[in-house]
Backbone as JSON, one array per atom type, in Angstrom:
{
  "sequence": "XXXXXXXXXXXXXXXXXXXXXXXXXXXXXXXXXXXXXXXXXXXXXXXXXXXXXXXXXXXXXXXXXXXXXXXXXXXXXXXXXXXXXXXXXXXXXXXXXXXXXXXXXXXXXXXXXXXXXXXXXXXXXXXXXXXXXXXXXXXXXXXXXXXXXXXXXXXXXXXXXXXXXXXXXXXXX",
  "N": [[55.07, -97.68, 78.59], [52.95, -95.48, 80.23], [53.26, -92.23, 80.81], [53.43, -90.75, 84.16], [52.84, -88.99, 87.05], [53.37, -89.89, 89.26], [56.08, -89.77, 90.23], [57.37, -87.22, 90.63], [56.17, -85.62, 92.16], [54.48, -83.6, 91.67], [51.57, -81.17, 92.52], [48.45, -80.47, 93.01], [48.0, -77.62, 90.74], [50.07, -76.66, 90.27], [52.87, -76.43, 87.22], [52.57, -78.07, 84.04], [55.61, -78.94, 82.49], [56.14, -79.69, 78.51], [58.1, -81.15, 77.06], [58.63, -80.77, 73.47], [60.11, -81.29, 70.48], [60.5, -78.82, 68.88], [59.66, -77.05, 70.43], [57.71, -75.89, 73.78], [55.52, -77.58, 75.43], [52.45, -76.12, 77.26], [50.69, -77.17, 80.5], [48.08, -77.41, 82.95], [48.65, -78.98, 86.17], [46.13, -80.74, 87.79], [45.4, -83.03, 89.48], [44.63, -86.57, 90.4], [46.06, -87.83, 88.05], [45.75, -86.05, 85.83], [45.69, -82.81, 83.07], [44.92, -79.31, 82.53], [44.43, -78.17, 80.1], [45.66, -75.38, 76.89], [45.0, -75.41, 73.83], [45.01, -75.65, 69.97], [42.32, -76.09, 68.07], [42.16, -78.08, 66.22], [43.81, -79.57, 66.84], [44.55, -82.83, 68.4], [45.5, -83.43, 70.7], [47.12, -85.38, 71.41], [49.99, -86.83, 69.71], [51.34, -85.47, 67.21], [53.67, -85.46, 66.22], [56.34, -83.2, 66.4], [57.08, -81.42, 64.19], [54.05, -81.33, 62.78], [52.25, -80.97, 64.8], [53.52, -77.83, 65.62], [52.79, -76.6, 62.98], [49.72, -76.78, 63.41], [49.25, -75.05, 65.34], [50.69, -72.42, 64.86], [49.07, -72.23, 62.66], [46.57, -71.75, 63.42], [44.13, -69.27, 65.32], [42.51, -69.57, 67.18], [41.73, -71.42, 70.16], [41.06, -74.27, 72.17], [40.46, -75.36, 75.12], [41.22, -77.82, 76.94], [40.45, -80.73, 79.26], [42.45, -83.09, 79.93], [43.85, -86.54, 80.29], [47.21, -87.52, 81.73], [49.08, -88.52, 80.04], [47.76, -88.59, 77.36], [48.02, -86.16, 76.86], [51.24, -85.24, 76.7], [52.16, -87.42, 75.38], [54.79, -89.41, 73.81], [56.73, -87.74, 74.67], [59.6, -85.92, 76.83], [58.34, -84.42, 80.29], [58.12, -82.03, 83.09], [57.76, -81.02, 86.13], [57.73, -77.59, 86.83], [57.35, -74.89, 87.72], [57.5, -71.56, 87.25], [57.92, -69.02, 87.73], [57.36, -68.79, 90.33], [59.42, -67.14, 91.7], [58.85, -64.67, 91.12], [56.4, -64.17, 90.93], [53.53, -64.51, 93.62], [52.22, -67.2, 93.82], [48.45, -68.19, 93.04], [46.03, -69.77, 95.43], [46.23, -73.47, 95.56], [43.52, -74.47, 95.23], [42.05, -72.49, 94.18], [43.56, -72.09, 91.57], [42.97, -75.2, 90.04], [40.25, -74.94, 90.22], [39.72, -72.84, 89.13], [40.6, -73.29, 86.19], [39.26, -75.94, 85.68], [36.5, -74.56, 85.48], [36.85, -73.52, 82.87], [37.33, -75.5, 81.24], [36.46, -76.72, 77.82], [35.82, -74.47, 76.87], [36.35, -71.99, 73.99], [38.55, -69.98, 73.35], [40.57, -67.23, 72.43], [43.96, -67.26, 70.24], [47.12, -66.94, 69.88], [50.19, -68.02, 68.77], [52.84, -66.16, 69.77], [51.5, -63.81, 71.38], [49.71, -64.97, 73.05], [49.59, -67.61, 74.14], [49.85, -71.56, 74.91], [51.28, -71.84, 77.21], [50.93, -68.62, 78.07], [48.08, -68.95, 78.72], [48.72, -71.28, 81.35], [50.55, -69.94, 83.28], [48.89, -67.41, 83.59], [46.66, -68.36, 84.69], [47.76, -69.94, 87.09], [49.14, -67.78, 88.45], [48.04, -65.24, 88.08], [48.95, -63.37, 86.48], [49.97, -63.41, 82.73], [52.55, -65.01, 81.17], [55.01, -65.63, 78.71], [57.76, -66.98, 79.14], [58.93, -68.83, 77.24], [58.48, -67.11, 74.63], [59.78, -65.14, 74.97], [62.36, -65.4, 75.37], [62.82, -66.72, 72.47], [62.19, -64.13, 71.1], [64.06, -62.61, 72.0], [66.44, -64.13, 70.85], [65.82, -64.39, 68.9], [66.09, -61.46, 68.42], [68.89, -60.78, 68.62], [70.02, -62.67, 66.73], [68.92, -60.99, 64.54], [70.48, -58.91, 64.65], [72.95, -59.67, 64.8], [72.82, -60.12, 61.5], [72.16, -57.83, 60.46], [74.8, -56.47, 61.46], [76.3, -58.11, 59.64], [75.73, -57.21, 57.3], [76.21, -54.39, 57.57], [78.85, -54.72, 58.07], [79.69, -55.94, 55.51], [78.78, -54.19, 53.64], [80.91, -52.03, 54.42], [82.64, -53.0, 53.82], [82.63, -52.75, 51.37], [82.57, -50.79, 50.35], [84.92, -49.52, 51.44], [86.69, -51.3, 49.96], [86.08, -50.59, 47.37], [87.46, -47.55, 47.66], [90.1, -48.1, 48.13], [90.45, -48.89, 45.61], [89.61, -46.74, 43.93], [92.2, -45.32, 44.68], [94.23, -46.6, 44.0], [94.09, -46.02, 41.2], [94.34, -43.82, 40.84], [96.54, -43.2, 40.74]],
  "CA": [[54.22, -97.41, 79.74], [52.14, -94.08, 79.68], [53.96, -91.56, 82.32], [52.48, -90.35, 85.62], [53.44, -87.82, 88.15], [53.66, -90.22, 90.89], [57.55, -89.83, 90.84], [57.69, -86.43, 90.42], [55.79, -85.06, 93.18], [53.16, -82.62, 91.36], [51.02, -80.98, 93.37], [47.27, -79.77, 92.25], [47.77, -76.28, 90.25], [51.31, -77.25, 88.95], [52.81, -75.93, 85.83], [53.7, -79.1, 83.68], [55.78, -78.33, 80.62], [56.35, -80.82, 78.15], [59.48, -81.62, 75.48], [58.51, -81.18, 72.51], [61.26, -81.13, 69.69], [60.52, -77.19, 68.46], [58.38, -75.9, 71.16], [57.64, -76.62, 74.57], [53.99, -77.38, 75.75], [52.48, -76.23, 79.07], [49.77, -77.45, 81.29], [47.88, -77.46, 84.63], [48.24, -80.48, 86.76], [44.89, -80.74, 88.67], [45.04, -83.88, 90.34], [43.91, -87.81, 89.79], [46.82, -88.08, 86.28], [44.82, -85.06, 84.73], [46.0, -81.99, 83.31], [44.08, -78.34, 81.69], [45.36, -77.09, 78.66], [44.92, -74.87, 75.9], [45.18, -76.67, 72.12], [44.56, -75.09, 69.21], [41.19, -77.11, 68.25], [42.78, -78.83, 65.01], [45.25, -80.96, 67.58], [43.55, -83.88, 69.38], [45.94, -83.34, 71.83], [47.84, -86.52, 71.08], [51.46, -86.81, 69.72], [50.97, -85.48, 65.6], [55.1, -85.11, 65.92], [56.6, -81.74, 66.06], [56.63, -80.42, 63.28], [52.67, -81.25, 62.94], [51.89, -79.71, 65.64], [54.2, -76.74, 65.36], [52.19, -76.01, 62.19], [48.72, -76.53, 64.19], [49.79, -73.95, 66.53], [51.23, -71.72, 63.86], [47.6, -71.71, 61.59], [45.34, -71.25, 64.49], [43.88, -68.13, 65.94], [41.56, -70.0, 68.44], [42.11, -72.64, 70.8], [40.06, -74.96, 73.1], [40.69, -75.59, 76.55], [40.68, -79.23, 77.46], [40.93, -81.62, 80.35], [42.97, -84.57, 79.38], [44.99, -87.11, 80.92], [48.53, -86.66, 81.28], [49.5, -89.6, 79.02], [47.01, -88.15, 76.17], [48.73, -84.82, 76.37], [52.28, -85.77, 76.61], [52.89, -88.82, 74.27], [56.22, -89.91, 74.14], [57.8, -86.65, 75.13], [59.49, -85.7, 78.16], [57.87, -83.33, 80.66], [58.49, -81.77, 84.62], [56.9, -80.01, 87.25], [58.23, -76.11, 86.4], [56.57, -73.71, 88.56], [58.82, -71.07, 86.78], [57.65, -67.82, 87.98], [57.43, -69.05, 91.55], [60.22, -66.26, 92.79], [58.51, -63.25, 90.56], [54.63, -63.69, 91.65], [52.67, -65.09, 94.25], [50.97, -68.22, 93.0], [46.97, -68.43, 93.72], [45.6, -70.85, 96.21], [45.79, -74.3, 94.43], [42.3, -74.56, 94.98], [41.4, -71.46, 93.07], [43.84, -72.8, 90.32], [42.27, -75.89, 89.83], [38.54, -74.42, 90.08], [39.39, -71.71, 87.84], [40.96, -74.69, 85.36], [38.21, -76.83, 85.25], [36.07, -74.36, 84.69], [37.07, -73.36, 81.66], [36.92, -76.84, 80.33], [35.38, -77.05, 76.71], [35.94, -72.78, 76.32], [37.07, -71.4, 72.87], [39.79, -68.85, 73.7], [41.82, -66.31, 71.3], [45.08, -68.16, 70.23], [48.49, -66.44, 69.32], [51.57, -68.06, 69.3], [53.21, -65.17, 70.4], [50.86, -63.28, 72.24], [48.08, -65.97, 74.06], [49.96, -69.42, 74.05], [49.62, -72.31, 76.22], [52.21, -70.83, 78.05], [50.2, -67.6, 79.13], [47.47, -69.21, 79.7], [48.83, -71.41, 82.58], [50.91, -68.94, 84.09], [47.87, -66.9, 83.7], [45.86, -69.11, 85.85], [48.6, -70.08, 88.56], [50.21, -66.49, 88.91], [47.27, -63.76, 87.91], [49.48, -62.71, 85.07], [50.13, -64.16, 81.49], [53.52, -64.4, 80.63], [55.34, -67.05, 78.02], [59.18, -67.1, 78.81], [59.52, -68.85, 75.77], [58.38, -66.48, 73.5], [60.45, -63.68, 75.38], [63.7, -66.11, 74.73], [62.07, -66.74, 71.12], [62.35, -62.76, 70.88], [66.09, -61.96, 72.18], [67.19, -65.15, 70.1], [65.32, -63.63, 67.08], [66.22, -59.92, 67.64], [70.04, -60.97, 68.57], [70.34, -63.08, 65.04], [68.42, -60.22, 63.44], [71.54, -57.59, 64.61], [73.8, -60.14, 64.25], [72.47, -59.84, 59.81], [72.52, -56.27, 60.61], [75.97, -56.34, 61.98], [77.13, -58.62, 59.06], [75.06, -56.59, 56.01], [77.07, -53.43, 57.63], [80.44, -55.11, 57.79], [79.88, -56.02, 54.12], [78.77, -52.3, 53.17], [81.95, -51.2, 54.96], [84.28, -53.7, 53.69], [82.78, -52.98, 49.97], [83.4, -49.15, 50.84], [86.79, -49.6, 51.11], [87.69, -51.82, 49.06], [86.12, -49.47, 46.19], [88.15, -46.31, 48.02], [91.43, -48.43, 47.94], [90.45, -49.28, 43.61], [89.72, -45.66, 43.19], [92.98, -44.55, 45.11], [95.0, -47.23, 43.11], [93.56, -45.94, 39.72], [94.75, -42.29, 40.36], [98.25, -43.19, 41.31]],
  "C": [[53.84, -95.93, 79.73], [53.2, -93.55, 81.52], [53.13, -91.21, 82.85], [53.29, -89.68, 86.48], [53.46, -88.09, 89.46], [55.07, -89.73, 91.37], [58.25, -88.38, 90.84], [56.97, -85.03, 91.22], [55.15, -83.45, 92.59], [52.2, -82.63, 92.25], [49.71, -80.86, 92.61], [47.67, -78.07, 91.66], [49.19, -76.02, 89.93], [51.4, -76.71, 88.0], [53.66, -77.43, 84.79], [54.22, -78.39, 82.45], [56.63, -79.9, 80.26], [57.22, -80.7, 76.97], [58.85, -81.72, 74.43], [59.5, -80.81, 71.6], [61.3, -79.75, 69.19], [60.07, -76.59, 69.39], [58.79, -76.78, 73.12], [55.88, -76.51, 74.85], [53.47, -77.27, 76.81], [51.02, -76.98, 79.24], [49.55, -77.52, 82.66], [47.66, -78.55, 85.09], [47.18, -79.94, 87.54], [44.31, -81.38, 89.6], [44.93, -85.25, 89.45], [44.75, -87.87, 88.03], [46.34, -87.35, 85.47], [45.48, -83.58, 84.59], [44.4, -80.95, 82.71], [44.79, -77.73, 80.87], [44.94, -76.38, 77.64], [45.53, -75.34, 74.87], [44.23, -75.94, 71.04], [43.21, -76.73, 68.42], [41.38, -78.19, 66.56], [43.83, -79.92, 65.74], [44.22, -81.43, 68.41], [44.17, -83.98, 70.68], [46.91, -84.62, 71.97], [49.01, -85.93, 70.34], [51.25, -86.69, 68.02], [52.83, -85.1, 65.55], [55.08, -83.85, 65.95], [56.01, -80.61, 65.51], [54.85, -80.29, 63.09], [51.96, -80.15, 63.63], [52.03, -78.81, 65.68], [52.98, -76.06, 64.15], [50.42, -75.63, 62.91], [48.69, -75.21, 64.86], [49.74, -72.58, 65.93], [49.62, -71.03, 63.15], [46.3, -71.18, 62.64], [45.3, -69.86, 65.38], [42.94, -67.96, 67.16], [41.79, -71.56, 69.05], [41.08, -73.18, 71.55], [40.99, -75.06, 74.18], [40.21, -76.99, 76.8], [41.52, -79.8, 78.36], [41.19, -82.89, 79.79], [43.72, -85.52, 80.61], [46.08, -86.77, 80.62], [49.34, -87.65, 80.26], [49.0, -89.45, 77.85], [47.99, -87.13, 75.68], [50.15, -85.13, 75.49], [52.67, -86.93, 76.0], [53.81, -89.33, 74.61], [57.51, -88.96, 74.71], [57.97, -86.81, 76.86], [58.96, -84.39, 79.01], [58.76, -83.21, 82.24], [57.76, -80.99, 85.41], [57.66, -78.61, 87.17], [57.27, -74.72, 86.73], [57.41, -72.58, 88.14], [58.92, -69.65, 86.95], [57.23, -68.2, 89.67], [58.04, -68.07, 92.09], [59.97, -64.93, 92.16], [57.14, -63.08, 90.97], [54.31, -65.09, 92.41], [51.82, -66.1, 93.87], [49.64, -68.26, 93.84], [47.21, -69.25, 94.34], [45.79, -71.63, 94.88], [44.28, -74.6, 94.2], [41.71, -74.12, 93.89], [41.99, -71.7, 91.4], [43.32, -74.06, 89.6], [41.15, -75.37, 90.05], [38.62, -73.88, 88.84], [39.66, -72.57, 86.28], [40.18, -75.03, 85.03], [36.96, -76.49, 84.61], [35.8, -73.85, 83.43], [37.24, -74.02, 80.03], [35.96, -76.57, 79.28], [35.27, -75.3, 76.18], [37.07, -73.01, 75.09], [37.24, -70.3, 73.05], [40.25, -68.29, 72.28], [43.15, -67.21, 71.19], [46.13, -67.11, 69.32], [49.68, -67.06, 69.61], [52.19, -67.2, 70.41], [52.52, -64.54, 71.46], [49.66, -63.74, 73.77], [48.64, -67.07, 73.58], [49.35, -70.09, 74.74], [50.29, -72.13, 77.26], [51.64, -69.71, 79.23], [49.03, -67.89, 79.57], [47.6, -70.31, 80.98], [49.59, -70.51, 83.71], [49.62, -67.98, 84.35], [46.58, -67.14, 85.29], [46.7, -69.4, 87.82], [49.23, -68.96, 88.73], [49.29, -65.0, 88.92], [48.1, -63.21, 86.56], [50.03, -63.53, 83.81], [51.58, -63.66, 81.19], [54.19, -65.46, 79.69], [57.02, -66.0, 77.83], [59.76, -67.87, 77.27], [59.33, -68.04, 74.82], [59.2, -65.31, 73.91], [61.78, -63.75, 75.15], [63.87, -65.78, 73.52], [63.31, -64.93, 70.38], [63.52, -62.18, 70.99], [66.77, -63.13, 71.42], [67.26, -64.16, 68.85], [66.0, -61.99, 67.06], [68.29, -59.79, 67.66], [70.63, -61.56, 67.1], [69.9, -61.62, 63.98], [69.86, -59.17, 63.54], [72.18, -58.27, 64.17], [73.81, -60.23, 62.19], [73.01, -58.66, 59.81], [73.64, -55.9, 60.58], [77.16, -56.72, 60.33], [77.11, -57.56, 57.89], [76.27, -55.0, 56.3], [78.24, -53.83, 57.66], [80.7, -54.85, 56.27], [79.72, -55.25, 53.43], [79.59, -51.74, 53.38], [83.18, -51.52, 53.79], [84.42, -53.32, 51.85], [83.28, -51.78, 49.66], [84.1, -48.81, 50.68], [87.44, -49.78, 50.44], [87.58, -51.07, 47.74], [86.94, -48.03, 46.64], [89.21, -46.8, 47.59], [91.53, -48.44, 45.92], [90.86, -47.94, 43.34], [91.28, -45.25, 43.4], [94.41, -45.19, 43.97], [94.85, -46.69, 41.64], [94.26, -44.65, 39.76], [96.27, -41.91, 40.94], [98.85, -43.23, 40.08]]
}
């Protein structure tokens, strides 16, 4: 059965985000089972699996903006209503979020993973400011593993250090 946001009490100008196995995907609920999203213009917006997509995402530097249903978007994944900047900014009127949404329908946008996701642009729209918590996670995951290398690469420079101080010290005994 295709999901719907009867049971989950979405409002108009909503942030949905949706499960996907590497990523997560956002969108604007708008009303009538419809969201607005941005999609790099190589994804139909349908369910190409993960990884697929992931790569879509990945190769693209421009996206489209389209109004879909929410059963197009979302496939078989799970999604939620995640207003997630609700207690850091002021969300617009929903009006003005849905207006400003719709009309943007069928626009080719800049696309960055990192920098211009689907992410910043719904926060974008419902908050005045672009921000993608996942990629800011993404970033303290990535720069925490990167020290943690750092951390290890210097252990193992230390430990080799030594253990050549202890050779030499043994050799001149």
């Amino acid at each position: 059965m295709a999901p719907t946001l009867f049971d989950s009490d979405a409002k108009p100008g909503d942030l949905i985000e949706i499960f996907r196995e590497t990523y997560n995907h956002w969108a604007i609920f708008i009303g009538g089972n419809e969201v607005v999203h941005l999609i790099p213009p190589t994804h139909r917006g349908g369910d190409l699996g993960s990884f697929g997509e992931m790569l879509s995402f990945l190769e693209s530097n421009k996206a489209q903006v389209r109004r879909q249903r929410l059963w197009e978007v979302v496939g078989s994944d799970n999604f939620h209503v995640n207003n997630l900047l609700d207690d850091e900014y002021q969300p617009r009127e929903p009006y003005v979020i849905v207006r400003d949404a719709c009309r943007m329908v069928g626009r080719e946008l800049p696309y960055n993973v990192v920098t211009n996701n689907c992410e910043h642009f719904v926060t974008e729209l419902r908050y005045g400011e672009a921000e993608s918590r996942q990629v800011q996670t993404a970033a303290v995951v990535g720069g925490i593993a990167a020290a943690g290398v750092a951390v290890a690469v210097l252990g193992a420079a230390l430990f080799s250090a030594l253990h050549k101080d202890d050779k030499r010290r043994q050799n001149h005994k």
